[in-house]
C-alpha positions as CSV (number, residue, x, y, z in Angstrom):
1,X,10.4,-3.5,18.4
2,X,6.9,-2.2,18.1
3,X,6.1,-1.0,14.7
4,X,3.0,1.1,13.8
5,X,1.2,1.2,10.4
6,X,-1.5,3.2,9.3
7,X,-3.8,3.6,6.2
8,X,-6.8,5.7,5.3
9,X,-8.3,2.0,5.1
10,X,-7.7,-1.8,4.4
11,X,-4.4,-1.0,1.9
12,X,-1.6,-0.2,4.3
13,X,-2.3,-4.4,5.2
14,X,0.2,-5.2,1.9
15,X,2.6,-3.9,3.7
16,X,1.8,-5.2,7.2
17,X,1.6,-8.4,5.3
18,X,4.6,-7.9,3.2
19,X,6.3,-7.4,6.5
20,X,5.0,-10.4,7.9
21,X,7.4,-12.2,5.3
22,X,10.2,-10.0,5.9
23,X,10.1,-8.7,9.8
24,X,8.3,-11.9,11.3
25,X,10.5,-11.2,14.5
26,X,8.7,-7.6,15.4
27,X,5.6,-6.3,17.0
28,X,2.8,-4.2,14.6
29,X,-0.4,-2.0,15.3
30,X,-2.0,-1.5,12.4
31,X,-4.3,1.7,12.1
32,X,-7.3,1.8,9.6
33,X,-8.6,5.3,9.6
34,X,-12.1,3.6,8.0
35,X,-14.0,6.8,9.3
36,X,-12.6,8.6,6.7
37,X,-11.9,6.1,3.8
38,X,-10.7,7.3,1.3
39,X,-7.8,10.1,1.4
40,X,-7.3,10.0,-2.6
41,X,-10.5,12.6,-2.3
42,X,-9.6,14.5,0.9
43,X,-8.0,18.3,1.0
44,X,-4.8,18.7,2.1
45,X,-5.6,20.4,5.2
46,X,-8.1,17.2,6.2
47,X,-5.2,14.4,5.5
48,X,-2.5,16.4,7.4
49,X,-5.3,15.8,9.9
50,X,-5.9,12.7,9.6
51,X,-2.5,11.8,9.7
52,X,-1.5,13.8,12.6
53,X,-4.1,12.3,15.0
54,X,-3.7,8.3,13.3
55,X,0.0,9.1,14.4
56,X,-1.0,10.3,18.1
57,X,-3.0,7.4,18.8
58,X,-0.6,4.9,17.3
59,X,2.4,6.5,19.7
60,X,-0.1,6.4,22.7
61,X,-0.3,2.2,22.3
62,X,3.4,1.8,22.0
63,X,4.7,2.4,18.8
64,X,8.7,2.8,18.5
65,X,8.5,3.1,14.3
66,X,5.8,4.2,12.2
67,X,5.0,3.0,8.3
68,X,2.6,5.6,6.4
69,X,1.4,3.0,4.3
70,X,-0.5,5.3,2.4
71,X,0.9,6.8,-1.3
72,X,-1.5,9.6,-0.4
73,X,-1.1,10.5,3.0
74,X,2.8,10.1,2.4
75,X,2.7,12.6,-0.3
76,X,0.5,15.4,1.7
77,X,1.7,14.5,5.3
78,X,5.0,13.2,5.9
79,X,6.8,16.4,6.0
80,X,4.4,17.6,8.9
81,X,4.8,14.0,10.5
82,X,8.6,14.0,10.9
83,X,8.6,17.7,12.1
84,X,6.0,16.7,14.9
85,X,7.2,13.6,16.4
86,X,10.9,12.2,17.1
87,X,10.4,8.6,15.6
88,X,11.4,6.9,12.8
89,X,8.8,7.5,10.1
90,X,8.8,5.9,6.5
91,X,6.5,6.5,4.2
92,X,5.2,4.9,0.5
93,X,5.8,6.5,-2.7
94,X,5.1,4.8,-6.0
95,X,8.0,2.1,-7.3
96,X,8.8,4.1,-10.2
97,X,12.6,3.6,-10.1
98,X,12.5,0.0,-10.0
99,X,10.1,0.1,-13.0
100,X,12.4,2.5,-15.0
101,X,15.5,0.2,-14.1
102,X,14.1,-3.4,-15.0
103,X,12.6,-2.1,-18.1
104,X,14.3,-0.9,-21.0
105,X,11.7,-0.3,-24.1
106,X,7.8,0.4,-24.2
107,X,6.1,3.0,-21.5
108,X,5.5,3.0,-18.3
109,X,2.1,3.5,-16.7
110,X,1.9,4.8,-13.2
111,X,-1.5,3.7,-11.4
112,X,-2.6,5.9,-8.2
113,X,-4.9,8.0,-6.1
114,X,-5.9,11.7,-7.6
115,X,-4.2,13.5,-4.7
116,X,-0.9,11.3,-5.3
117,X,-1.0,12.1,-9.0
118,X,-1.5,15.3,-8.5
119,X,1.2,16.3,-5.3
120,X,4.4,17.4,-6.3
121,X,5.8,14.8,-4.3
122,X,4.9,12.3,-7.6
123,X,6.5,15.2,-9.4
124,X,9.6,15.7,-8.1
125,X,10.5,11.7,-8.1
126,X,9.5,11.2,-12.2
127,X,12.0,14.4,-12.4
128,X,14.4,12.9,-10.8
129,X,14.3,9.0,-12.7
130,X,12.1,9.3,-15.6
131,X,15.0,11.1,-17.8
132,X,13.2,9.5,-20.7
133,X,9.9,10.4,-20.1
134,X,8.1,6.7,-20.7
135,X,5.6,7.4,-17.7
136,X,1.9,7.9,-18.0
137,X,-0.2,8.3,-15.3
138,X,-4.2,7.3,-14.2
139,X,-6.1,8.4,-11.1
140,X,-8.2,5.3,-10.2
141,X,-9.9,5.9,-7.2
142,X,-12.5,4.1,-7.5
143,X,-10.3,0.8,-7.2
144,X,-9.7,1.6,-3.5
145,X,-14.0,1.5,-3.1
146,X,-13.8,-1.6,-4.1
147,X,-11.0,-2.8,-2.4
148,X,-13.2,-1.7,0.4
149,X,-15.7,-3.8,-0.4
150,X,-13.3,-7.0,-0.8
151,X,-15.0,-6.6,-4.9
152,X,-11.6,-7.7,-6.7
153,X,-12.9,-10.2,-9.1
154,X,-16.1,-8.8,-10.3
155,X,-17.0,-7.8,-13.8
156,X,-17.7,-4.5,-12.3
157,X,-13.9,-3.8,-11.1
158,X,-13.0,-5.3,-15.1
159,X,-15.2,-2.9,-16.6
160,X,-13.6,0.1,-14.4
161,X,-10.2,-0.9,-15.6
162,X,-11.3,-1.3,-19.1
163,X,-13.1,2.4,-19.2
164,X,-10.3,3.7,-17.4
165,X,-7.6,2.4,-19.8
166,X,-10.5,2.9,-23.2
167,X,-7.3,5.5,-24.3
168,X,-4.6,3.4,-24.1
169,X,-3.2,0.1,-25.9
170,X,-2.0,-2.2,-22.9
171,X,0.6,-3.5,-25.4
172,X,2.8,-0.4,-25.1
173,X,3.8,-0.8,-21.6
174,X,6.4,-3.1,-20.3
175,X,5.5,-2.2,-16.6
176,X,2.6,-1.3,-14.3
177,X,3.0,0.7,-11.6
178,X,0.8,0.3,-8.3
179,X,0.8,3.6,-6.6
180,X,-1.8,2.9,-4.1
181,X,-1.7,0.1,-1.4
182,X,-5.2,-0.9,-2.2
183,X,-4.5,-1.8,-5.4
184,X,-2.4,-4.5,-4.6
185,X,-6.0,-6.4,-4.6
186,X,-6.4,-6.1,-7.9
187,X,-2.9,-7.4,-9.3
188,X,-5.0,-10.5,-11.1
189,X,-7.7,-8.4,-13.0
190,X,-4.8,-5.9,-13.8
191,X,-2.5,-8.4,-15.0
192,X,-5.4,-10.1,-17.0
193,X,-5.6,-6.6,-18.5
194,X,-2.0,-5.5,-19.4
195,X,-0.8,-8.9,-20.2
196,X,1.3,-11.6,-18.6
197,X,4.8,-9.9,-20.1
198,X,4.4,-6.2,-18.6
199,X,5.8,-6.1,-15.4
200,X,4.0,-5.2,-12.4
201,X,5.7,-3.1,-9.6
202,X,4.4,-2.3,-6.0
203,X,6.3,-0.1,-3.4
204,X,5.8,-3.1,-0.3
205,X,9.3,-4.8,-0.6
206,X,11.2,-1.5,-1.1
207,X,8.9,0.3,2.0
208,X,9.6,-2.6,4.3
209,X,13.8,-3.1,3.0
210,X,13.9,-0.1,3.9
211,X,12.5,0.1,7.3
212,X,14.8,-2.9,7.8
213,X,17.6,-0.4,7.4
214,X,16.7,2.1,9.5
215,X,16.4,-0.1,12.1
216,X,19.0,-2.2,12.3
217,X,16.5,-5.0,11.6
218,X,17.3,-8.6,9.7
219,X,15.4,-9.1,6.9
220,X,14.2,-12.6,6.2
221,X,15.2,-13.0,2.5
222,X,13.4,-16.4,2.0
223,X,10.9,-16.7,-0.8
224,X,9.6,-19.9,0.0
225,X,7.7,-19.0,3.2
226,X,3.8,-18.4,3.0
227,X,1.6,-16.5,5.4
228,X,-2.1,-17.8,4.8
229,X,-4.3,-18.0,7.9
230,X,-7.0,-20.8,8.4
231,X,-8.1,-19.1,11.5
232,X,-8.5,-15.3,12.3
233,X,-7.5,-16.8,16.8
234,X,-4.1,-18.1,15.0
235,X,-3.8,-15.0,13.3
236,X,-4.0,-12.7,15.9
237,X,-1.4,-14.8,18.0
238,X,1.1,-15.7,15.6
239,X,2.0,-12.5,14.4
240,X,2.1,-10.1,17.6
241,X,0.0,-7.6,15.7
242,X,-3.0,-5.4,17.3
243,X,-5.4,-4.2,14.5
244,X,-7.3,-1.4,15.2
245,X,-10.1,0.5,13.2
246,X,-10.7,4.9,13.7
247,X,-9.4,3.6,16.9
248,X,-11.8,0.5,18.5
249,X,-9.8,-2.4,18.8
250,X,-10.8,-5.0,16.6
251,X,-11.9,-8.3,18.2
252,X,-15.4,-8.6,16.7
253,X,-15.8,-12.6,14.6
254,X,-16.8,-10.8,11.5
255,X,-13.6,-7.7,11.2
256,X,-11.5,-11.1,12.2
257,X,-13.0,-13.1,9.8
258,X,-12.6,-10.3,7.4
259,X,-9.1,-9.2,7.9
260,X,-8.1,-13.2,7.6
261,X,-9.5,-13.0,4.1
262,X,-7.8,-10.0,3.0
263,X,-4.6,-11.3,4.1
264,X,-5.0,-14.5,2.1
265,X,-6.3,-12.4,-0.8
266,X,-2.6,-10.4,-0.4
267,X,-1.0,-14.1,0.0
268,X,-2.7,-15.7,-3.2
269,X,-1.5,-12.4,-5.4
270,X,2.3,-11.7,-3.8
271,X,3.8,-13.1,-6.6
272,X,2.0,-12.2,-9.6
């Protein structure tokens, strides 16, 4: 099975690489859309865009299944996506349910793009599970810039968080929400942040369970298995996955090299 997975950039890769540990069986071609980095800021009329031609080109290389593995571009698009092409396609939303249901006191804070926080995608699912209205919510957009620039650890990105959160005591929440692939980069400085007790919750397991499902796929359950790379030649054979960026196949040393690091980056924080 060829599975596709597109992102407005370098986020939708916690998936690919959460899949990598669950679906090591499959095929992927995963789609940065790096020309126009980052949705969180985009109309709705330039994402549906966006999403509509990353989902053209990914069909014309093969793909059988598509991931939007994008919070944004799930919340503006998928609608449009599923009416236009006859393929499985799953999209991201943020992991509030799990948060409400492993957590039983304190708030809940609900980290994501502006476009995500603002859809009434976002809406509709704190409606439907937030009967006790413990969720608060923060735009950070400027954590998937960073992400961007592979700055994770940097005073800079501390000092964002910080002013971001200047309103709110960290020791009222039990769990942390990541409503934005690209933040999965950040888990450390975020955790440093909220504290080692409050919870932090990303959509990747639930996203890639349930693409499982839908395909008839066996998941590999195992949480012993790691997936660093020590070279970007290994990494490109081992996994079956063509990587493309706005739509040049990436072979270059330097995007290899890159993507390696990013993948260990995702590999060193999985567990937090």
């Amino acid at each position: 099975m060829k599975i596709g997975i597109f992102d407005s950039g370098i986020g939708g890769l916690s998936v690919l690489h959460e899949a990598y540990h669950r679906l090591p069986g499959q095929e992927y071609i995963f789609y940065a859309d790096t020309e126009h980095v980052p949705y969180g800021t985009k109309t709705q009329e330039e994402i549906i865009g966006f999403a509509v031609d990353n989902t053209k080109f990914l069909l014309e290389k093969g793909a059988e299944a598509l991931v939007v593995a994008c919070n944004t571009a799930t919340s503006v698009a998928i609608k449009e996506l599923r009416r236009r092409f006859d393929i499985p396609i799953l999209g991201m939303e943020p992991a509030v349910k799990p948060a409400v249901e492993e957590t039983e006191d304190k708030r809940i804070m609900v980290i994501a793009t502006p476009v995500t926080i603002r859809e009434d995608k976002l809406k509709d699912l704190l409606h439907r599970v937030d009967e006790e209205h413990r969720v608060d919510l923060m735009a950070m957009p400027r954590l998937v810039e960073f992400a961007e620039n592979e700055q994770f650890d940097t005073e800079e990105v501390r000092g964002y968080i910080r002013g971001q959160f200047a309103n709110f005591d960290p020791a009222n929440y039990s769990a942390l929400v990541l409503g934005c692939t690209h933040f999965n980069y950040f888990k450390p400085a975020l955790q440093e942040f909220f504290g080692k007790d409050t919870l932090l919750v990303d959509g990747n397991f639930g996203t890639v369970h349930h693409l499982a499902d839908v395909l008839n796929l066996n998941m590999n359950d195992s949480q012993d298995t790691e997936v660093y790379f020590d070279d970007y030649h290994k990494m490109l054979g081992s996994v079956k996955t063509e990587y493309y960026f706005s739509k040049k196949f990436v072979s270059d040393e330097k995007t290899l090299e890159h993507l390696k690091r990013l993948h260990n980056r995702l590999e060193e924080v999985r567990k937090i």
